[in-house]
SELO-488066 format. One record per residue (C-alpha): x, y, z. Coordinates in steps of 0.05 Angstrom, whole numbers, padded with zeros to 5 digits, always signed. Each point is the difference from the previous one (the first is absolute). Layout:
<guvexs>
XYZ ...
</guvexs>
This chain:
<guvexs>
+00332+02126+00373 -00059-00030-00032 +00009-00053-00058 -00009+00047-00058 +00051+00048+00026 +00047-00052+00004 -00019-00035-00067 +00017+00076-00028 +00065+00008+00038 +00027-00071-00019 -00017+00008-00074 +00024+00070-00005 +00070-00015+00041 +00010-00061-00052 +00025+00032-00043 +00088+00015-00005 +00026+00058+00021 +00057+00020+00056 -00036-00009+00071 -00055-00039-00035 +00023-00065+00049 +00006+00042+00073 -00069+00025-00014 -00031-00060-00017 +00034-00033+00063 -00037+00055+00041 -00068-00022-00022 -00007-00050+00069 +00014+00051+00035 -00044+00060-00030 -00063+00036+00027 -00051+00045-00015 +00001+00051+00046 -00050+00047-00024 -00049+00017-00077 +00014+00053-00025 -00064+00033-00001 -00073-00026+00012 -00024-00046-00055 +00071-00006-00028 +00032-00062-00015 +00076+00040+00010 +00032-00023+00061 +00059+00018+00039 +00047-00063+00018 +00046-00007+00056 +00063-00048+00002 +00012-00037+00060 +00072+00003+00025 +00049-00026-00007 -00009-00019-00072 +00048+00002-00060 -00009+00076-00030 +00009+00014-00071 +00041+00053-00027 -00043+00030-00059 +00027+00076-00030 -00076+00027+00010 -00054-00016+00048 -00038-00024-00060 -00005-00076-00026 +00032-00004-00078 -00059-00050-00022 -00056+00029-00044 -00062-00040+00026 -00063+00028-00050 -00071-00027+00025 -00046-00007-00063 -00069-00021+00001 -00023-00054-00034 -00015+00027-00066 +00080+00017+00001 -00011+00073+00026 +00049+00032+00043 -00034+00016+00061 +00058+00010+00037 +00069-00014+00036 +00027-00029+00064 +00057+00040+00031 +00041-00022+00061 +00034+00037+00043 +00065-00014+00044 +00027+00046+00068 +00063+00021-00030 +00007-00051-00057 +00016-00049+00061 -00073-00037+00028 -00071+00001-00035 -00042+00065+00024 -00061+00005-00036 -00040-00043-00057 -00042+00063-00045 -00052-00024-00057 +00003+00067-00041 -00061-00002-00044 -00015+00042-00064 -00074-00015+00003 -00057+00047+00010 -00016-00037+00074 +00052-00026+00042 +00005-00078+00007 -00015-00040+00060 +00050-00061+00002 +00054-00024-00026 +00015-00030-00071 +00008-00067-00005 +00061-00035-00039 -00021-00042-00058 +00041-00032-00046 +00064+00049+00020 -00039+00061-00011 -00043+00046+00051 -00076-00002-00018 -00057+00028+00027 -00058-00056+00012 -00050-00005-00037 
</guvexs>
């Protein structure tokens, strides 16, 4: 996992919520195992076992994370995805642009922003 995946995950998996701490414990021991697509910046994760697994009611993480640019537009979301609600499977940057971005917000000042 590259530095800006990981800046993502650990900002998005601050936040409170029930499995919020197994998941973050599985962040050492998290790779990408494949992008989604070519020139995507959506990547599939893999856990390493054994590792603590969470025990979330969907496979979706409860934690809006908007992207806006810098003007304060919303550009987007980060969604992450768990196998089973148990270990981290995937890390999706769903845009609502016209073009699909090409990396990964970075976290400024608690928020998700696109550079400028």
């Amino acid at each position: 996992m590259n530095a800006d995946e990981r800046a993502v995950l650990e900002h998005i998996l601050s936040a409170e919520f029930d499995g919020a701490s197994q998941l973050r414990s599985q962040l050492d021991r998290t790779a990408v195992t494949a992008v989604w697509r070519p020139d995507s910046v959506s990547v599939g994760l893999q856990v390493r076992e054994p590792c603590e697994h969470a025990a979330l009611p969907t496979e979706l993480v409860p934690v809006d994370a908007h992207v806006h640019d810098p003007s304060g537009v919303h550009i987007g979301e980060i969604l992450v995805w768990t196998e089973r609600g148990a270990t981290l499977a995937a890390l999706e940057f769903a845009w609502v642009t016209d073009d699909m971005l090409t990396s990964f917000p970075t976290v400024m000042n608690g928020r998700l922003n696109w550079p400028s």
